[in-house]
LOSETI-349595 format. One record per residue (C-alpha): y, x, z; residue number from 1; residue in one letter. Coordinates in nm, 3 decimals. Layout:
// residues N
> Y|X|Z|NUM|a $
...
// end
This chain:
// residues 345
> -13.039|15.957|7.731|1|x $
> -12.682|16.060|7.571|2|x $
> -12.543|16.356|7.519|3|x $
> -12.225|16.472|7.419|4|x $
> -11.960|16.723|7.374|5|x $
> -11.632|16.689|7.447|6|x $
> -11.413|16.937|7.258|7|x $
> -11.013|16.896|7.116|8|x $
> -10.652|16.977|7.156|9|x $
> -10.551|17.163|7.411|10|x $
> -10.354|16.969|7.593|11|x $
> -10.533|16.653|7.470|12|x $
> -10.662|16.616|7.859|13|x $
> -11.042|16.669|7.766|14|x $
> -11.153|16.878|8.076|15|x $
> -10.983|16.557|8.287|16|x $
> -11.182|16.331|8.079|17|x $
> -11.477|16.521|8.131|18|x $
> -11.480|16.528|8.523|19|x $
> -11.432|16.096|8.490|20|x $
> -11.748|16.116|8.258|21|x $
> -12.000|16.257|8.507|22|x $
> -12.082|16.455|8.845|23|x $
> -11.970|16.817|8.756|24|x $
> -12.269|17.058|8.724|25|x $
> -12.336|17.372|8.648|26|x $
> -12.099|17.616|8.520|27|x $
> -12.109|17.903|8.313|28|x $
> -11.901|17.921|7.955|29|x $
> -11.996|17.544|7.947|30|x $
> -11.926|17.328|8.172|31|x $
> -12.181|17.021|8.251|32|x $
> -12.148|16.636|8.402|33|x $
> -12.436|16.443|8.469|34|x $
> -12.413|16.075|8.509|35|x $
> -12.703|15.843|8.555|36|x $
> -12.714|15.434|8.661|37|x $
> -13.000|15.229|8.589|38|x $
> -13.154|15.313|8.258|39|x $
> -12.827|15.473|8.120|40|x $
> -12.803|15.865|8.146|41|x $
> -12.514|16.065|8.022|42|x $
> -12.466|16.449|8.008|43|x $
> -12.144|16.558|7.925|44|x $
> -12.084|16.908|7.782|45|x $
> -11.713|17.020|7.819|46|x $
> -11.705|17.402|7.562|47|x $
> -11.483|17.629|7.879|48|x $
> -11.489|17.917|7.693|49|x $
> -11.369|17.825|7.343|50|x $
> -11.150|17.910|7.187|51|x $
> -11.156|18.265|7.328|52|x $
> -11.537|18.238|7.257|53|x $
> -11.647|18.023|6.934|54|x $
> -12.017|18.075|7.072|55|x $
> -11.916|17.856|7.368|56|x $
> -11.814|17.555|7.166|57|x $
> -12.131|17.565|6.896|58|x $
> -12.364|17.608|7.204|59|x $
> -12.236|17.268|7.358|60|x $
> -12.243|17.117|7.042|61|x $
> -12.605|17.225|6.972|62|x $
> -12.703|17.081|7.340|63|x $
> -12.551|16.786|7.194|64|x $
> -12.582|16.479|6.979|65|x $
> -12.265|16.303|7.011|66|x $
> -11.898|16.478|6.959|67|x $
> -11.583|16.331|7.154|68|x $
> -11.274|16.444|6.972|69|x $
> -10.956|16.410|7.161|70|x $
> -10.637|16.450|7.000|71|x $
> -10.331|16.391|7.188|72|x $
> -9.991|16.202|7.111|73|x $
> -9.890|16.492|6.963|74|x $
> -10.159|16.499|6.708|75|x $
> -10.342|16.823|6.599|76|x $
> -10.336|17.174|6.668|77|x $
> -10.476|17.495|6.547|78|x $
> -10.790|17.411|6.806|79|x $
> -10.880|17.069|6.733|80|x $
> -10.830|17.177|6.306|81|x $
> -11.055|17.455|6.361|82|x $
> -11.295|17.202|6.570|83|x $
> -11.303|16.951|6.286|84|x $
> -11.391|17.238|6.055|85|x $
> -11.662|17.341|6.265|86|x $
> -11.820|17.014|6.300|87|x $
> -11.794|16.944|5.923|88|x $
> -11.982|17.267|5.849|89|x $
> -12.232|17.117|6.109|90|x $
> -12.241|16.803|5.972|91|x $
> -12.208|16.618|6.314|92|x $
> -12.217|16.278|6.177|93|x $
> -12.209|16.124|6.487|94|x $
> -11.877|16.122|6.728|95|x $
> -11.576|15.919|6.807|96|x $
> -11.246|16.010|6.781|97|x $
> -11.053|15.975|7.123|98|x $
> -10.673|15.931|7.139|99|x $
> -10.562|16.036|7.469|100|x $
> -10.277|16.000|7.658|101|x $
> -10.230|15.638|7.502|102|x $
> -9.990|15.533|7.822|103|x $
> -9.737|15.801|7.685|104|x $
> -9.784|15.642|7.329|105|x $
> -9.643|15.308|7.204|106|x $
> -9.940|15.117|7.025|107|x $
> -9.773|15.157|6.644|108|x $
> -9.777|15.560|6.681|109|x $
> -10.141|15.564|6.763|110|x $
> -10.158|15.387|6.511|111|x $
> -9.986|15.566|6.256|112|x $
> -10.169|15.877|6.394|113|x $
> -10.528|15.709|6.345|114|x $
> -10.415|15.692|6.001|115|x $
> -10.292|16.024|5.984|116|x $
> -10.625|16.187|6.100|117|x $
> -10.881|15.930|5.887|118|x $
> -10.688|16.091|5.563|119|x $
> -10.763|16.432|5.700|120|x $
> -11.120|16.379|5.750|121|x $
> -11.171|16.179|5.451|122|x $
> -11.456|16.363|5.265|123|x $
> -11.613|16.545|5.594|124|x $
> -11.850|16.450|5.807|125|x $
> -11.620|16.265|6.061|126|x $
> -11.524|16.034|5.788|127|x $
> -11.680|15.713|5.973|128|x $
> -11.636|15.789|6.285|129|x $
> -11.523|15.526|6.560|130|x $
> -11.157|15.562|6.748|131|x $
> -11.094|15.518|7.087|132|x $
> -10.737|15.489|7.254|133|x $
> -10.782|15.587|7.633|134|x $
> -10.530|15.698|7.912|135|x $
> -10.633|16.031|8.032|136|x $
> -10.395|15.952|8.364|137|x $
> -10.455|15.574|8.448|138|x $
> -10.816|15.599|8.243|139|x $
> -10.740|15.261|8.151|140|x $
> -11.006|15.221|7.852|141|x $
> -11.257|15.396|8.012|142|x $
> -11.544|15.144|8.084|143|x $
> -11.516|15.086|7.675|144|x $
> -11.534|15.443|7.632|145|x $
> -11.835|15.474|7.810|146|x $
> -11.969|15.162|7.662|147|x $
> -11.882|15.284|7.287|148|x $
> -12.025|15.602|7.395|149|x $
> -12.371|15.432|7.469|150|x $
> -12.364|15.236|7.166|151|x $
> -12.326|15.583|6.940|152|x $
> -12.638|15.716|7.160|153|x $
> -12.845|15.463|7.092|154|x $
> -12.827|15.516|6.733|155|x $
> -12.897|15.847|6.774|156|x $
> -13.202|15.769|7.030|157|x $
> -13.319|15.583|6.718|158|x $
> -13.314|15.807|6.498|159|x $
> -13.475|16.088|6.739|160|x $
> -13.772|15.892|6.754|161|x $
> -13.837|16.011|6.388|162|x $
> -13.884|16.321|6.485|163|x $
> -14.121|16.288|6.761|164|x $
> -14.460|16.382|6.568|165|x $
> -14.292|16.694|6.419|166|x $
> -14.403|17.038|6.557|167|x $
> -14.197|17.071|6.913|168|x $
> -13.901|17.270|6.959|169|x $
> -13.729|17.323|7.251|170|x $
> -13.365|17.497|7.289|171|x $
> -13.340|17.686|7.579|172|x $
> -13.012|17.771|7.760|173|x $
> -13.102|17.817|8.072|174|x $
> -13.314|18.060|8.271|175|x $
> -13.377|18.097|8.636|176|x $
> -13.679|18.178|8.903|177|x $
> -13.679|17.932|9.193|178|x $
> -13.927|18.028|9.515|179|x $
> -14.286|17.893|9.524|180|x $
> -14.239|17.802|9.141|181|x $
> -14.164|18.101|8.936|182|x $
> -13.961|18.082|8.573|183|x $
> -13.756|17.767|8.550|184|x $
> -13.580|17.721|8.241|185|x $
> -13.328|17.437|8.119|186|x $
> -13.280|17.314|7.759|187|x $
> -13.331|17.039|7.480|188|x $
> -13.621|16.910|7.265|189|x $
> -13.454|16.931|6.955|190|x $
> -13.771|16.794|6.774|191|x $
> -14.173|16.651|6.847|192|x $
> -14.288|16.609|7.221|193|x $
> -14.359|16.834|7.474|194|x $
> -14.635|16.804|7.721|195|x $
> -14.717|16.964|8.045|196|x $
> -14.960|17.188|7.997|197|x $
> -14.901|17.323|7.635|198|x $
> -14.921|17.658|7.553|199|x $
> -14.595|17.784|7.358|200|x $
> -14.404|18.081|7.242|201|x $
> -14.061|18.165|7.338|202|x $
> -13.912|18.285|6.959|203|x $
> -13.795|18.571|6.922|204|x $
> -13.970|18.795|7.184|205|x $
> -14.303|18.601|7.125|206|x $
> -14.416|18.556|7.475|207|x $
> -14.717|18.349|7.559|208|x $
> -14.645|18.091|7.828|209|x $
> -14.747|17.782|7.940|210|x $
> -14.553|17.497|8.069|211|x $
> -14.634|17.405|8.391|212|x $
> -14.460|17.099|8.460|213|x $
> -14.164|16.903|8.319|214|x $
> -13.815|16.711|8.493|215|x $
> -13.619|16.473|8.301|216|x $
> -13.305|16.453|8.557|217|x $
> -13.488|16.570|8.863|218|x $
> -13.797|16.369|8.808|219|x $
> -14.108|16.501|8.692|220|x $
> -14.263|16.346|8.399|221|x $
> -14.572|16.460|8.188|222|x $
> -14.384|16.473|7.857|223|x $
> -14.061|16.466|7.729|224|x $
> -13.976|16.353|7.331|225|x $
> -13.743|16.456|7.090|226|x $
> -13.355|16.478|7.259|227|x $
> -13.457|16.510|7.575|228|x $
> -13.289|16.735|7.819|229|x $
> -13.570|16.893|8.073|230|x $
> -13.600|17.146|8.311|231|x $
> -13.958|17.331|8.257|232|x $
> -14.175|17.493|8.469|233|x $
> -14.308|17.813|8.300|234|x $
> -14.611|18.002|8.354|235|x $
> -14.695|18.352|8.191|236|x $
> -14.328|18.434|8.142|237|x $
> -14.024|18.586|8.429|238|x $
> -13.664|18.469|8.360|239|x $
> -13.610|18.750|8.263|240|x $
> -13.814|18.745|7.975|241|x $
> -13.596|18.436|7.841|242|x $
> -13.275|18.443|7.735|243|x $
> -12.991|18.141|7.647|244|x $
> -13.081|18.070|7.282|245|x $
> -13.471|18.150|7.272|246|x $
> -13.718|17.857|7.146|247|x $
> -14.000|17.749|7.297|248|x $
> -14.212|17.670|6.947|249|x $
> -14.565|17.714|6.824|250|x $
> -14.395|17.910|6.513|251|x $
> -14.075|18.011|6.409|252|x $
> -13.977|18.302|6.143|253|x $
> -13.812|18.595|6.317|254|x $
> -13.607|18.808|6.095|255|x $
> -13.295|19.059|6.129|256|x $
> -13.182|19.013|5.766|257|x $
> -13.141|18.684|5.582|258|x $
> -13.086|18.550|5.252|259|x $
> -12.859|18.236|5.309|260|x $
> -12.749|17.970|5.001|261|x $
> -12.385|17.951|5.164|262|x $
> -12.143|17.661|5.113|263|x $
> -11.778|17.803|5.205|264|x $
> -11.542|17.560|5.363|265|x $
> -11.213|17.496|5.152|266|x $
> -11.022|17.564|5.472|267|x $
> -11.179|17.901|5.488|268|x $
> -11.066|18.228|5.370|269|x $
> -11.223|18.460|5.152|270|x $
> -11.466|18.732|5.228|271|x $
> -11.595|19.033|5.074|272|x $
> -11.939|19.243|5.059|273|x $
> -11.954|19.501|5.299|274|x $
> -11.757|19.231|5.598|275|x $
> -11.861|19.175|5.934|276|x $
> -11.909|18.808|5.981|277|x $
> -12.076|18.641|6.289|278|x $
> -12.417|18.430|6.235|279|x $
> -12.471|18.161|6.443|280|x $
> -12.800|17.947|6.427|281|x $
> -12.945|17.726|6.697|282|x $
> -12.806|17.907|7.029|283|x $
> -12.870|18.245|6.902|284|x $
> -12.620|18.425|6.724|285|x $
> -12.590|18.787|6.580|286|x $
> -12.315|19.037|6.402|287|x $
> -12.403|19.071|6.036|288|x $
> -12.309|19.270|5.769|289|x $
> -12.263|19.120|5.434|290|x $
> -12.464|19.364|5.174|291|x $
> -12.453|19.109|4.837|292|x $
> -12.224|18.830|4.690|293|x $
> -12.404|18.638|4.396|294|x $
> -12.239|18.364|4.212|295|x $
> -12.505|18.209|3.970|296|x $
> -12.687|18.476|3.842|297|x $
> -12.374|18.736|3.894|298|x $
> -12.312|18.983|4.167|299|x $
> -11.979|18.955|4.279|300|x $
> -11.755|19.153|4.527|301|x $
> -11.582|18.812|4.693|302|x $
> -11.714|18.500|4.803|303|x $
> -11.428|18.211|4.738|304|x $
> -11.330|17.934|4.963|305|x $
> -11.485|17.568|4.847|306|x $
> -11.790|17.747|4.631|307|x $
> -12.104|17.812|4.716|308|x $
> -12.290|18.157|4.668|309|x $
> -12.583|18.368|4.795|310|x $
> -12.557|18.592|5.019|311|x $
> -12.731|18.885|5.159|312|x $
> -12.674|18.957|5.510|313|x $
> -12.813|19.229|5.756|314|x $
> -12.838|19.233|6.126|315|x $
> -12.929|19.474|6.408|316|x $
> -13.043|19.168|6.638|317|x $
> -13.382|18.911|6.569|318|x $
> -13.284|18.567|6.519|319|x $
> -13.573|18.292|6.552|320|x $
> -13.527|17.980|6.343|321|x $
> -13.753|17.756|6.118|322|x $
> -13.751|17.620|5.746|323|x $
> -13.437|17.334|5.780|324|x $
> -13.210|17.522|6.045|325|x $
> -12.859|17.544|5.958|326|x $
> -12.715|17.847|5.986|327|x $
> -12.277|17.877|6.060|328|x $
> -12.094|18.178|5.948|329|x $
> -11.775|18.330|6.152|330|x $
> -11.519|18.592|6.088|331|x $
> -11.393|18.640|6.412|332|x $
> -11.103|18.841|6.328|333|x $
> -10.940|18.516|6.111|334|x $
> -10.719|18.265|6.297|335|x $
> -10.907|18.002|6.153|336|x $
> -11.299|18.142|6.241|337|x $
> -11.572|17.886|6.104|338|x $
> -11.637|17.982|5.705|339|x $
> -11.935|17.897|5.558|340|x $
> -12.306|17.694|5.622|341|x $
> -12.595|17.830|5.481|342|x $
> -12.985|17.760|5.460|343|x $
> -13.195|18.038|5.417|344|x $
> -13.361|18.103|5.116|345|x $
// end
């Protein structure tokens, strides 16, 4: 099973290439496309509310494992820099690069642009990504797309498998009742391997709950691995008790206030103690204050763009999370929003 987020320009043609990607799904500040034939499944996650909202686009690329960036003919804008930034300070080290529009582009300019934008991204995490030309009006190209596509999720499938004897974790962003079953919710093993039957928490209201049953792509299963997306059957819990964001777990740390070692990106601009930022970790995120700046062993009243500090931080909302989540920092009142990553300490 791939999935993938499909995120750009503006006018790069991405919500087109979305709908020739999959069946269009459900809709809320994401949009979803399911497409399934034989043993190949894709879900495609196109981010509707960004860039008014930056919590739609790292929600789909959280659901995700693979990143399609399209850039048009006329090569970047403010939305697909601040996407690159994003994914950098997410380390999304999987993705392909998707010129679009290539029928209103002779074959040198693509070119020259897939030169311009591998000597932008030297150094981040899209540094070895693949490229893809593809007509977002004829979708000439799009079989190799798709094929190119299912190469990258392999890779990834490999690499999930890793992770199946971890502790399970399961992202929820979905939450419904449906008659004669109670609490359905939708969402992602992120790591380990659910079963039916477990007993769980959902982090951070700490609700016991059971899992009743489990659906891979409407068909039931008994257990689901790591980077599957399910649909879960819930018993001891109401939808309403389960919110976009909360995770399923055995144990997770709960906590309003954090201590994060933070990396600032170079693009970023500086910030100072006593800012509201935006925390973002997982599909949770939270308003935070920053209370400390310290630089070595040195308080400090700024944090710099490029260096990396610690920094205190307190919220009014609990965030769940465990040991290796990354955390993303936000100042929402910048042009340019995504600033720093941080682990917490």
């Amino acid at each position: 099973m791939t999935k993938i987020t499909i995120i750009g320009s503006e006018k790069s043609g991405k919500t087109t290439l979305a709908g020739k990607l999959g069946k269009k799904g459900n809709v809320t500040d994401i949009t979803m496309y399911d497409y399934a034939k034989n043993d190949r499944i894709l879900t495609t996650i196109d981010a509707i509310g960004y860039p008014v909202s930056v919590k739609s686009l790292v929600t789909a690329l959280n659901l995700s494992d693979v990143a399609l960036l399209c850039i048009p003919p006329t090569g970047l804008d403010p939305l697909a820099a601040e996407c690159i930034i994003a994914l950098d300070l997410m380390q999304y080290k999987q993705g392909i690069v998707v010129l679009t529009k290539s029928d209103a582009s002779y074959a040198i300019a693509q070119e020259e642009l897939q030169a311009k934008l591998k000597k932008i991204t030297m150094g981040t995490a899209l540094e070895n990504w693949e490229y893809m030309s593809i007509s977002t009006t004829s979708f000439e190209g799009m079989e190799e797309l798709k094929e190119l596509i299912f190469t990258v999720g392999d890779r990834v499938d490999k690499e999930q498998r890793e992770l199946d004897k971890l502790p399970s974790r399961t992202l929820i962003d979905q939450s419904f009742n449906v008659t004669g079953i109670g609490c359905v919710v939708l969402g992602v093993v992120t790591q380990g391997t659910i079963n039916a039957k477990d007993k769980m928490l959902a982090y951070p209201a700490k609700k016991e709950l059971e899992i009743r049953s489990i659906q891979m792509h409407d068909v039931d299963v008994k257990s689901a691995p790591a980077g599957a997306r399910v649909g879960l059957a819930l018993k001891g819990v109401q939808s309403k008790d389960i919110e976009r964001g909360f995770v399923l777990s055995k144990e997770e740390t709960v906590a309003m206030d954090f201590t994060l070692k933070c990396t600032l990106s170079p693009l970023a601009k500086e910030f100072n103690v006593d800012d509201m930022l935006h925390l973002y970790v997982g599909l949770q995120s939270s308003p935070v204050k920053v209370t400390e700046i310290i630089e070595g062993a040195d308080k400090v009243e700024k944090a710099k763009p490029g260096k990396e500090y610690t920094i205190n931080l307190s919220g009014s909302k609990e965030v769940a999370y465990s040991k290796n989540d990354r955390f993303i920092l936000t100042n929402l009142d910048e042009k340019q929003r995504f600033i720093a990553f941080g682990y917490e300490q």
